[in-house]
N, C-alpha and C positions, 0 to 999 in steps of 0.2 A: 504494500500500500504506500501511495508516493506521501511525503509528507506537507503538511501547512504551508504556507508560503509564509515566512516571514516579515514579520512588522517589523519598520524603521530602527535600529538600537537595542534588535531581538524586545523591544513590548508587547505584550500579549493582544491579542484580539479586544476591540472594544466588546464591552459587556450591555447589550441592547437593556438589559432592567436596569445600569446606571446613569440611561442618556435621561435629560430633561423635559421636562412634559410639555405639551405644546400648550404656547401662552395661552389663555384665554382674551382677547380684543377689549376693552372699555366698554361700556354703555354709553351709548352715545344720547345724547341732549333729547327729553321730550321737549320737542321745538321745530317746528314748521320752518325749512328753509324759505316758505314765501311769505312769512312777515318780513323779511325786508326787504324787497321788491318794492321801489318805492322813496325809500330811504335814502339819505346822504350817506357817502362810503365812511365817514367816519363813526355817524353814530352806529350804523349798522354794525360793524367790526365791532365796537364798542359792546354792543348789545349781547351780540354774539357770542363775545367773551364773557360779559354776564351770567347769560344762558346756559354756561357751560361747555361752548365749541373749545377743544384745546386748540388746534389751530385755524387760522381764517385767513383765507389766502382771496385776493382784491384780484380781479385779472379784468386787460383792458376786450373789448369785444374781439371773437377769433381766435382770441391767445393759444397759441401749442402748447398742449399739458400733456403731462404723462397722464395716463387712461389704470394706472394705478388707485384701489378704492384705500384708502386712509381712514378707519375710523375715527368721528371725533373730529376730522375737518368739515369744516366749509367752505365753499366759495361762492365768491360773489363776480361776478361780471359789473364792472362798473364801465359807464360812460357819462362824461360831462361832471363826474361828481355823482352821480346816482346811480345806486343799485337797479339793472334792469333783467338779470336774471341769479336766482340763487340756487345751490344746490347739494347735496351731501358728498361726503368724498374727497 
């Protein structure tokens, strides 16, 4: 029977019951992303943080985002100063 393949510095095989449990996410804000629709980009952000968003991220119209979900963000589309679309993520 051929033997193991050896780990880096002769260590043993990782032990799969000593790896770490997969995080559990935050709860994210009971709070409607389209109360601020509407809104000036400051208070809105403002508010948001309030609310409990940990982060709030302001994008101009179009912006290229990463399509990554974030619990616990927000974003706002702001044009002119005012929030015209918001959204989770």
């Amino acid at each position: 029977m051929p033997a193991a393949p050896a780990f880096p510095g002769g260590a043993a095989p990782p032990n799969v019951a000593s790896m770490a449990p997969i995080p559990t996410p935050p709860a994210e804000p009971q709070d409607s992303p389209d109360r601020y629709v509407g809104l000036a980009a400051e208070a809105a952000e403002r508010q948001a943080r309030d609310h409990g968003w940990s982060t709030v991220r302001s994008l101009p119209p179009g912006a290229m985002i990463t399509m990554e979900y974030l619990a616990g963000r927000l974003n706002l589309e702001v044009e002119e100063g005012v929030v015209t679309r918001s959204w989770k993520g």
